[in-house]
C-alpha angles and dihedrals in degrees: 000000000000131000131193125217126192124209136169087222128030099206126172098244086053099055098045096058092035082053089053102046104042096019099042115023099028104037091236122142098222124205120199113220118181096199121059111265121246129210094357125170099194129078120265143183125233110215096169136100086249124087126236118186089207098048130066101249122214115184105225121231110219086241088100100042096055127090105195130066119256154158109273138215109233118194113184124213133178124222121158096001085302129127117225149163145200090056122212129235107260091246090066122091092235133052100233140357104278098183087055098041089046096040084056089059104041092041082047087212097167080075097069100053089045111097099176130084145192122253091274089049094254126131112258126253086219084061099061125094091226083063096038094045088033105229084110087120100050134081091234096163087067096039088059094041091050087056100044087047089058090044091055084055102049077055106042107023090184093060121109131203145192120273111236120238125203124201147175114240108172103192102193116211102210098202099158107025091190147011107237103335114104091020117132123242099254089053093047096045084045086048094046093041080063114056090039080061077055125043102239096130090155091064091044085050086050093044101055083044097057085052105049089046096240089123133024113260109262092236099054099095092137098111094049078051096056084048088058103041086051103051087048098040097236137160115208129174128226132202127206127203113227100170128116122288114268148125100303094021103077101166133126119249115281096222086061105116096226090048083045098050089045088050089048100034094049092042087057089059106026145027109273135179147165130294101203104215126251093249088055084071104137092347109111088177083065093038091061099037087057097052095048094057086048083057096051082047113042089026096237138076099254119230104194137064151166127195121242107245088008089269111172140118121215124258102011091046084058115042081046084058097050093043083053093050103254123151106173134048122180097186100103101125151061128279079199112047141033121243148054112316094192096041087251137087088207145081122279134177105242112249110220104213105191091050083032097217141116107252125202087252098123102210109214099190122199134211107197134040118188093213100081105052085043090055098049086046094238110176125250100258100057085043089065088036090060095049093049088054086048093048091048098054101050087034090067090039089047103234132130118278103216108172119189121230145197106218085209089059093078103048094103084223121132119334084350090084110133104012082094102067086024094068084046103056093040091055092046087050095053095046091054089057102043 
């Protein structure tokens, strides 16, 4: 069905998150009129300063008439339980000015006014104002679009909207492909150096096994993945490191056959892409040179990424990643906190703000990292427990739930023990559900 809004100024900020929210998210066909309608029998929306008994009016914050970057001023305001900023005047239909508050999240332009970084150079999930005004853990873009949805039909009964559907995408990091198979000799005699040093005679035992091919190594679980991807009809996405060794680059050399055959075999059955290494960060000559050995490998350019650690910085990490080819980046999110960085647990096309235009980088955000509650050594059973609560939430707003996971994770070897059951029955907890 179509709506029409009517603004003083049509501004590009102003029709990419209109386009989200009633486009994407509501299943509209929205028309921008820049006079007030008459006579009009459809409903339409009054984004003006002015007031129209027979519109829905929306006073209109100046974020998206504004073309430069600045400090804002954010005014918070509660309506339904839900935080909120940029109020509206009382005389408005609708408590706050959801394009300019939304647009604030997707754009993520607090990331932009924020100079300091954390020890890996990211911007920090404290300093955001979903942390500091705790609604972090929530999709609060769709609870607010989900009001405001109800509100447009209080207002307009005739109106009809898009039925949300939620989904499981699981998107696997595979950070360490194997345990000790692929690995050079000089990182196999450091490794076994070690553990003589220290006494673990059982792992030195495992490790000449695994070489000799006498066991499986503990880290290839891929095949125990595809059955459960199967049987649950997912499709997950995996990313494979291809940079140069180093200290946060811990992956085995792309050119070794058995690395080689598990990036060829998974991208003829799923969707793969590249996991730009944390030494990459800012460097487009790396950037390329990295996608260009995935291609030789996997035998395609590869279109989508995410970056190891998370480590970008908004806008250079994206525009390196467009004038590399890339379409798709799966990195919106915390390695340190749970929750929605962006406010959404949907795609959204990324708005550059100092060219102040919508790009054709599609943004997959993502609301839950294993590493964290592995490192911490939570047990299994909190680590499904967090992904239900997770699945709950965007369930009932309608997103996408995309968790990011470690394959290692799920050897049941060393301190990895449970994870294991624990990701199926979640899963199998969520399908059911579903």
């Amino acid at each position: 069905m179509q709506i029409h809004i009517f603004t003083s100024r049509l501004t590009a900020r102003l029709q990419y998150v209109g386009k989200f929210i009633l486009e994407q998210q509501m299943g509209l066909q929205v028309k921008w009129v820049l006079q007030p309608p008459v006579l009009i029998s459809e409903a339409w929306i009054n984004y003006t300063h002015a007031s129209y008994a027979d519109a829905f009016n929306i006073t209109p914050h100046s974020l998206l008439f504004e073309t430069d970057i600045k400090q804002q001023k954010i005014e918070f305001c509660s309506f339904d339980s839900l935080k909120a900023f940029f109020p509206c005047v009382s005389a408005a239909d609708f408590p706050f000015d959801i394009f300019a508050a939304t647009f604030y999240l997707l754009s993520r332009y607090e990331e932009y006014l924020y100079s300091e970084q954390d020890k890996h150079g990211r911007f920090p999930a404290t300093a955001s104002i979903a942390y500091q005004q705790k609604f972090l853990d929530e999709p609060i873009v769709h609870h607010w679009i989900q009001a405001f949805q109800q509100a447009l039909s209080s207002k307009f009964p005739y109106l009809k909207f898009r039925l949300p559907v939620s989904r499981l995408i699981p998107t696997y990091d595979v950070d360490m492909a194997f345990a000790y198979r692929g690995k050079p000799l000089f990182r196999q005699i450091g490794a076994a150096v070690w553990d003589i040093w220290h006494r673990h005679f059982s792992e030195i035992t495992l490790r000449w096994k695994v070489v000799i091919n006498q066991t499986k190594d503990p880290y290839d679980v891929y095949e125990w993945l595809n059955g459960i991807h199967e049987f649950h009809h997912l499709q997950p996405i995996y990313f494979f490191p291809v940079g140069k060794y180093g200290r946060y680059d811990k992956q085995i050399a792309p050119t070794h056959p058995v690395y080689k055959k598990l990036i060829v075999s998974t991208s003829s059955n799923f969707t793969t892409g590249i996991h730009l290494s944390y030494a990459s960060f800012l460097n487009e000559r790396k950037i390329k040179r990295e996608i260009g050995i995935f291609a030789s490998v996997a035998g395609f350019q590869p279109k989508h990424n995410r970056f190891h650690y998370l480590r970008f910085r908004i806008p250079d990490s994206y525009r390196q990643l467009l004038s590399a080819g890339i379409q798709h980046d799966y990195s919106m999110g915390y390695a340190t906190h749970v929750g929605f960085r962006a406010g959404v647990a949907d795609a959204f096309f990324w708005y550059d703000l100092i060219a102040e235009k919508e790009t054709a980088l599609l943004i997959h955000p993502f609301c839950w990292m294993d590493t964290g509650v592995v490192q911490l050594k939570s047990s299994p059973d909190a680590y499904a427990e967090q992904v239900w609560r997770m699945w709950e939430k965007i369930h009932a707003a309608g997103g996408t739930c995309m968790l990011v996971l470690h394959p290692n994770y799920f050897s049941e070897y060393g301190r990895f023990c449970g994870y294991r059951q624990a990701y199926q029955h979640v899963v199998q907890q969520i399908m059911q559900r579903q």
